[in-house]
N, C-alpha and C positions, 0 to 999 in steps of 0.2 A: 504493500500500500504506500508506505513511506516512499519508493523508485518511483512507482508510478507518479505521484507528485510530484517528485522533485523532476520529471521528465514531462511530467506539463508545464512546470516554471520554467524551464528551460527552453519550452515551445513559445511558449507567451513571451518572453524573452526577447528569443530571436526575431518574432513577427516582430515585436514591439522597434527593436531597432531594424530592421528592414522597411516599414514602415517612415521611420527617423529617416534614416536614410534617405529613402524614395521622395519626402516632403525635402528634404535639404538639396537634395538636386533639383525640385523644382525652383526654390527662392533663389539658389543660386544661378541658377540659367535665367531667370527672369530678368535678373541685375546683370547679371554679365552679355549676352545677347545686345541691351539696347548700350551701352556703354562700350562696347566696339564700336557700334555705328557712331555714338557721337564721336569717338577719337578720329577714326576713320573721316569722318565730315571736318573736324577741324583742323585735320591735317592737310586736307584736299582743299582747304581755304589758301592756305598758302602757296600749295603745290600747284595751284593752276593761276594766281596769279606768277608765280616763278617762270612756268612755261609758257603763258602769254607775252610775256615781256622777252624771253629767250627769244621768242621771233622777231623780233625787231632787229638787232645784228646782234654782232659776235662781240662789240663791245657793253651791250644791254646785257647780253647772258654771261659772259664772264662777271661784270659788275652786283648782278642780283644774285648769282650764285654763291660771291665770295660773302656781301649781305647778307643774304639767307642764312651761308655758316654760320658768322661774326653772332649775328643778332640772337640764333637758335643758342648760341653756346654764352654767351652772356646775358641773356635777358631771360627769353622764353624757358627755356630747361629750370634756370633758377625760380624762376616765378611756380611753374609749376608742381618744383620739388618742394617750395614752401608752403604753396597750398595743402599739398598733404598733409600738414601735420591735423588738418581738419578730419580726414580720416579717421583720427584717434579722438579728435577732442570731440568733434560734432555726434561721430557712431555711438561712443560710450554715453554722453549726453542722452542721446534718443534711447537708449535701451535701457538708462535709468530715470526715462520717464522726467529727464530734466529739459521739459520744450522747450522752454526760454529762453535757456543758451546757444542753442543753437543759432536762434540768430544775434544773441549776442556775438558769438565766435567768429560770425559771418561775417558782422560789421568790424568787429577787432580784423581780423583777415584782410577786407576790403582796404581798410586806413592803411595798416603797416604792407603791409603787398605796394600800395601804391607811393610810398614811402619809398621802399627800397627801388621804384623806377624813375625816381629823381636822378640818381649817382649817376643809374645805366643810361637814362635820356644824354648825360652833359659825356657819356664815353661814347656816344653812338655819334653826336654829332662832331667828333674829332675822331672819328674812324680811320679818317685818311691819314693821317699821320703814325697812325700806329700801322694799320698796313703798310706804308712807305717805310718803314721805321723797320719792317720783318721781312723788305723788299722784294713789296708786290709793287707792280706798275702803277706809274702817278695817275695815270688816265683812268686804269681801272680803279685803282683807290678812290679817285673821286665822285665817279660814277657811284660806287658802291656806298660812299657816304651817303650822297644825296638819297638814294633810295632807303639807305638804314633813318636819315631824320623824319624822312614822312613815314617811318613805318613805329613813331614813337608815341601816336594816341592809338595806335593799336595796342602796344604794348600796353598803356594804362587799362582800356579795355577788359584785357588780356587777363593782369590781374582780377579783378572785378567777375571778368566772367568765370574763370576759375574756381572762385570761392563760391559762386553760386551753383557750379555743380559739386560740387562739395556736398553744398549745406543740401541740395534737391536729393541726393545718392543718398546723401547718408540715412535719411526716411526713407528709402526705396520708392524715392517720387523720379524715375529716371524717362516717363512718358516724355512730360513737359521740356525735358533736357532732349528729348529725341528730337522731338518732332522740332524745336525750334533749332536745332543742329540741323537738319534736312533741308528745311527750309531756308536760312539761312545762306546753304553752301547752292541750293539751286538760285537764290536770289545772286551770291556773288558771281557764281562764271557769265553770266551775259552781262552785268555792272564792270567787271573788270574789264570785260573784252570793249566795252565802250567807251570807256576810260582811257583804254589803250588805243583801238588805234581808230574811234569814230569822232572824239574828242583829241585826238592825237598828242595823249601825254606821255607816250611810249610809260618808261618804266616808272614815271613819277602815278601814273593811274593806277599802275599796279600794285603800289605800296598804299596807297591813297583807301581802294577799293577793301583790303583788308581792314583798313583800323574803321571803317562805313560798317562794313560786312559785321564785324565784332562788338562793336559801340549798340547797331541793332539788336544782336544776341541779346546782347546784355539787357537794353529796356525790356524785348518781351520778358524774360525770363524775372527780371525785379516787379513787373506789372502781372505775372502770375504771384512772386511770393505777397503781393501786397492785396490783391484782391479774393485768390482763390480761396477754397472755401480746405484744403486741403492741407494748407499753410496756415490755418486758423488758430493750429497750438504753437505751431514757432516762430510767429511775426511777433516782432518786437521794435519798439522805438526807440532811437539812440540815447543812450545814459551815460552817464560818468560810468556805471560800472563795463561797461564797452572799452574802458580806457582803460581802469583795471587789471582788465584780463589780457593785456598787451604782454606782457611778461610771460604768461603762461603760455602765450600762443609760440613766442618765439622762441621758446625752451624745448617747442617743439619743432617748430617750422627750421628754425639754423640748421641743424642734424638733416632734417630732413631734404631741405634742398643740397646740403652737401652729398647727401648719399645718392640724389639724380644726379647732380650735376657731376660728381667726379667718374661714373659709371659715362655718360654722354659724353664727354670730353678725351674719354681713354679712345673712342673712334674716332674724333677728331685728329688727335693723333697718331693715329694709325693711317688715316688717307694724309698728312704731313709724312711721314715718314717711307708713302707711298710715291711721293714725287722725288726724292731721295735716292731713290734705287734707278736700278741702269734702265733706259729706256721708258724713262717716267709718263710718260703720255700712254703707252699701254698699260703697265702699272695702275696706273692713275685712275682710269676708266676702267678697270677690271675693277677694281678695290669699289669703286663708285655704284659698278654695278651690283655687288653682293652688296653692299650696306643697305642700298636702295632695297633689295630684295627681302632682306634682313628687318629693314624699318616696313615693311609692308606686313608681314604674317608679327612683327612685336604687337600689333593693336589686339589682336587675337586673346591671347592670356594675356596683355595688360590687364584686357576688361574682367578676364577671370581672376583678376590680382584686385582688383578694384574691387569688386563684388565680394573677392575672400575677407578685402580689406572691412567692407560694410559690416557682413555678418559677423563677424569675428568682436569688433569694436561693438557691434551694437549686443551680441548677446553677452560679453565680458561685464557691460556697463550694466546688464540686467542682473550680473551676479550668476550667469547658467555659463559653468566652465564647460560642461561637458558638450551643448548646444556647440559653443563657441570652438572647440575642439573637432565636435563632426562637422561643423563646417568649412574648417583646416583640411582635413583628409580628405572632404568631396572635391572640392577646389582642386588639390593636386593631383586626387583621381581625374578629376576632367582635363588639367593641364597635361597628365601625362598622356591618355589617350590623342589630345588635339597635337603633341607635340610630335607619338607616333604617326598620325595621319599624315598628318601637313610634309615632317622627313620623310615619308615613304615618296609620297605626289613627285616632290622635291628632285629626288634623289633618280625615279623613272623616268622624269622631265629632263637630265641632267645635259642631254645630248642637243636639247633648244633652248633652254633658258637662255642661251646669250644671246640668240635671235630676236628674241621680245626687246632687247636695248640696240645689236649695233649687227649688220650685216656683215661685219668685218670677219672673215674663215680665224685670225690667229686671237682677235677677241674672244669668238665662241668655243673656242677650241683651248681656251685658256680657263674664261669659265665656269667646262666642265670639266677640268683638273679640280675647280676649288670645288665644288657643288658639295662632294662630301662630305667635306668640312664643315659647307652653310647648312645640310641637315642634321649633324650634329649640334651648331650653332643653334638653331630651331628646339631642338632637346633642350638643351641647355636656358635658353630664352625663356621658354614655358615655364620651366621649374624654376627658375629663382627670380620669375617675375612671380608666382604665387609666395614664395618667401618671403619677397619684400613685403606682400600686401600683408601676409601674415604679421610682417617687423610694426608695419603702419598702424594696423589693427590692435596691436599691443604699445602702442605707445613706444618704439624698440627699433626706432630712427639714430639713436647713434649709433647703435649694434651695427645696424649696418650701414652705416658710413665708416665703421672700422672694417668690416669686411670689404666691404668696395674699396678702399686706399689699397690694404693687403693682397688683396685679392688681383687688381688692374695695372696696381705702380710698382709694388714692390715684387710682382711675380709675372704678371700676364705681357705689361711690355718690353720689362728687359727681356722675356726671352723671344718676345715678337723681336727686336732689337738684335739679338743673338742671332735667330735662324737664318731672318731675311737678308742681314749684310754678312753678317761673320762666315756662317755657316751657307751660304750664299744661294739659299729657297727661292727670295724672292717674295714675291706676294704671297704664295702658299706658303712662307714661313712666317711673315704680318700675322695670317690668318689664324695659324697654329697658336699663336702668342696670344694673341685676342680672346679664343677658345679655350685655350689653357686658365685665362683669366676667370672667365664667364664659370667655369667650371668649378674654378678653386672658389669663387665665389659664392655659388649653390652650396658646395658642400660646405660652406664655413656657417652658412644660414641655417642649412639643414640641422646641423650639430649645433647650432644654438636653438632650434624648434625643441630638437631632440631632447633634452634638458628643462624644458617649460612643464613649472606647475602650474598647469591653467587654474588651479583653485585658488591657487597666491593671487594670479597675477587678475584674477575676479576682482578678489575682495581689493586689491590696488587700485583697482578703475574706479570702484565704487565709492572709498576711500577718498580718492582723490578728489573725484566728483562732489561730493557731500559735503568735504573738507575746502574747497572752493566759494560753494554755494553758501557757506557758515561766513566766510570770511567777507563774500560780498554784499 
C-alpha cells in the first residue's frame, strides 16, 4: 500500500512538472518571439538607411560605414548595455508587485541615459579628428563626421526609447513594443529613400531619417504608457524620488553597459586587425561578411536572452526560486535546440553563403573555409547570450563584465593575434580567436549559473526591493 502511494506521488509529481514545464515554454516563446522582431526592426532602421546612402558613391559608403562603426561602438552598444540594468531592476519590481517603480526606474533611466549622451554628442561631433588622428582619410573623416552629428537626436531618442522597452518587456507588455517596431521601420524605408535622393540630401537624409524614425517610436510608445489602460498600475508622475533612485540605477547600468560594450568592441577589433593582414581588402570583406552573418541569427537568442532575462527577474522578485530557475533551463533548452538548427542550415548552406554578399569565386571560396567556425560561433552565441540574460535577471552585471574582459582580452584576442599573424591562419585564425573567446566566455557564465542558490538570490531581490521602497 505504502509503494503504491509513494508511486502515485511520484506520478503526480512528474505531471505536475511536465505541466510546469509545458506553461514555461509557452510564457517564454510569447516574450521571446515578439522581441526578435523588435530587435530585428530596429536594426533594419539603421541598416537601410546605411545602404540607401551607400548608393550615392563610394565616398557616401565609405563615410556612413566608418559612422555607423564609430557611433554603434561608442554610443548605441553603450546606451543599450545601460539600459539593461532595467532588466533587473524593473522585472524584480513587477514580480514583487512593486508597480510604481517601474516607472519610477523608467524615468531615473530616461534622465541618466540621456545624461550620459551629452559626452558622446561633443565626441561624435569631432569625429574627424580622431579618425584623422588613427589615419583614416581627411575626406572620409569628414564625411563621416557630418553624418555621425545629425545622427545625435537619434541617439537621444535612442536612449528614451530603450528604456521604454525595458519598462513594456518587463510586464510582458511586448504587443505594443511590436507593432510600433513594424510600423515604424515600414514608415522609415520610403522616409529615408526620400530624404535621400527625392529631396537630395544624399547621406545627411539618411542620418536625418533615423533620429524622425526613433523620436516617433518613442511618442507612440510614451502615449501608450500614458493612456493605456494596461499601464494603469505602472504610470507614474515624476518625483524627487525618480532622482533618488539614480544611484541605484547606475550600480546597475555601469556593469552593465560595460559587459555589452566590451563583448561588441572585441569584433571591432577583430575587422581592425583584419585590415592588418596581407591582402587586406579580401580579409576585410570576408571578416565583414561572417560578422554580418553573425549579427543576423545574434537577434534570434538575444530575444531568448531577453525573455530568460524577464522571467527570471520577475519570478526572483516574487520570491519563486524554483519558477525562476525552470525558467533558466527552458530558455537554454530553447537556445540550444535554435542554436543546433540555425548550425546545421548554416553549415549545409556552406558552399553559397558567400554568394548572398559578393560574386567574387576566391571570396566565396574563402567563406566557406570559415563557415564552420561561424556554426560553431552560432552555438556559442545562443548559449551565452541566455547566460547573460540569466547575469541581467539576477542583478549579476558585473559577473559578467568580469567574464567578458577575461574571456575576449585576456584570452580570445591574443590568441586571435597569435594565429592570424604569428602562426600565419589568416582570417580563419581572427576567427579561431574570436571563438575561443565567445566560448571561454559561456563557460565562465555557465560555472557561475552552476553555483547559484536561486533561494538566496530570491530572498536578495526581495530584500533589496522592500529595502529600497522603506528608504524612499
Amino acid at each position: 500500500m505504502a509503494l503504491e502511494e509513494e508511486l502515485l506521488g511520484n506520478k503526480d509529481e512528474t505531471k505536475t512538472w511536465k505541466s510546469g514545464l509545458k506553461e514555461e515554454v509557452k510564457k517564454l516563446s510569447s516574450l521571446a518571439a515578439p522581441m526578435v522582431v523588435v530587435s530585428v526592426s530596429q536594426y533594419l532602421v539603421q541598416f537601410a538607411s546605411l545602404t540607401l546612402a551607400g548608393h550615392i558613391d563610394e565616398l557616401s559608403l565609405s563615410g556612413v560605414a566608418i559612422a555607423s562603426s564609430f557611433t554603434n561602438v561608442t554610443g548605441f552598444s553603450l546606451v543599450l548595455g545601460m539600459a539593461g540594468a532595467l532588466e533587473t531592476l524593473c522585472g524584480q519590481a513587477y514580480g514583487a508587485n512593486q508597480y510604481q517603480k517601474l516607472g519610477m526606474y523608467t524615468y531615473c533611466a530616461s534622465i541618466c541615459l540621456s545624461l550620459v549622451c551629452l559626452p558622446i554628442s561633443i565626441l561624435w561631433m569631432i569625429m574627424d579628428k580622431v579618425l584623422i588622428l588613427v589615419g583614416q582619410d581627411p575626406l572620409i573623416s569628414q564625411e563621416a563626421t557630418k553624418y555621425a552629428s545629425l545622427l545625435i537626436p537619434a541617439l537621444f531618442a535612442y536612449a528614451i526609447q530603450q528604456s521604454l522597452v525595458c519598462y513594456f518587456q518587463s510586464q510582458g507588455l511586448t504587443f505594443p513594443v511590436l507593432i510600433s517596431s513594424c510600423t515604424i521601420l515600414c514608415f522609415h524605408i520610403p522616409v529615408c529613400w526620400a530624404l535621400v535622393y527625392k529631396l537630395e540630401l544624399g547621406s545627411r537624409g539618411a542620418a536625418m531619417s533615423i533620429g524622425l524614425s526613433y523620436w516617433l517610436n518613442v511618442i507612440f510608445l510614451v502615449l501608450y504608457m500614458q493612456y493605456s489602460s494596461d499601464c494603469e498600475k505602472t504610470r507614474v508622475t515624476f518625483s524627487i524620488d525618480v532622482l533618488l533612485s539614480i544611484r541605484e540605477f547606475l550600480s546597475y547600468a555601469i556593469p552593465s553597459g560595460v559587459m555589452v560594450c566590451l563583448e561588441w568592441w572585441s569584433f571591432e577589433i577583430l575587422t581592425l586587425l583584419s585590415g592588418l593582414l596581407p591582402n587586406p581588402e579580401l580579409e576585410t570583406s570576408v571578416l565583414s561578411t561572417c560578422l554580418t552573418t553573425t549579427t543576423l541569427h545574434y537577434f534570434i537568442p538575444y530575444g531568448i536572452g531577453t525573455a530568460a532575462s524577464t522571467r527570471i527577474s520577475n519570478e526572483l522578485g516574487g520570491g519563486n526560486s524554483n519558477a525562476a530557475r525552470m525558467a533558466f533551463y527552458v530558455a537554454l533548452m530553447l537556445a540550444v535546440i535554435e542554436a543546433v538548427v540555425m548550425s546545421t542550415i548554416l553549415f549545409c548552406c556552406r558552399s553559397v553563403l558567400g554568394y548572398v554578399y559578393s560574386s567574387e569565386k576566391e571570396i566565396v571560396d574563402y567563406v566557406e573555409k570559415l563557415t564552420p567556425l561561424l556554426s560553431l560561433s552560432f552555438i556559442m552565441d545562443s548559449l551565452q547570450l541566455v547566460f547573460c540574460g540569466f547575469a541581467r535577471g539576477c542583478g549579476w552585471q558585473h559577473l559578467g563584465a568580469y567574464a567578458n574582459m577575461g574571456a575576449y582580452y585576456l584570452v580570445g584576442i591574443p590568441v586571435a593575434a597569435i594565429l592570424g599573424f604569428l602562426v600565419k591562419l589568416r582570417g580563419i585564425g581572427l576567427w579561431i580567436g574570436i571563438l575561443t573567446g565567445s566560448s571561454l566566455q559561456a563557460f565562465l557564465l555557465a560555472l557561475i549559473t552552476s553555483f547559484t542558490n536561486w533561494q538566496k538570490e530570491a530572498v536578495k531581490a526581495k530584500e533589496r526591493i522592500f529595502k529600497e521602497t522603506a528608504n524612499i
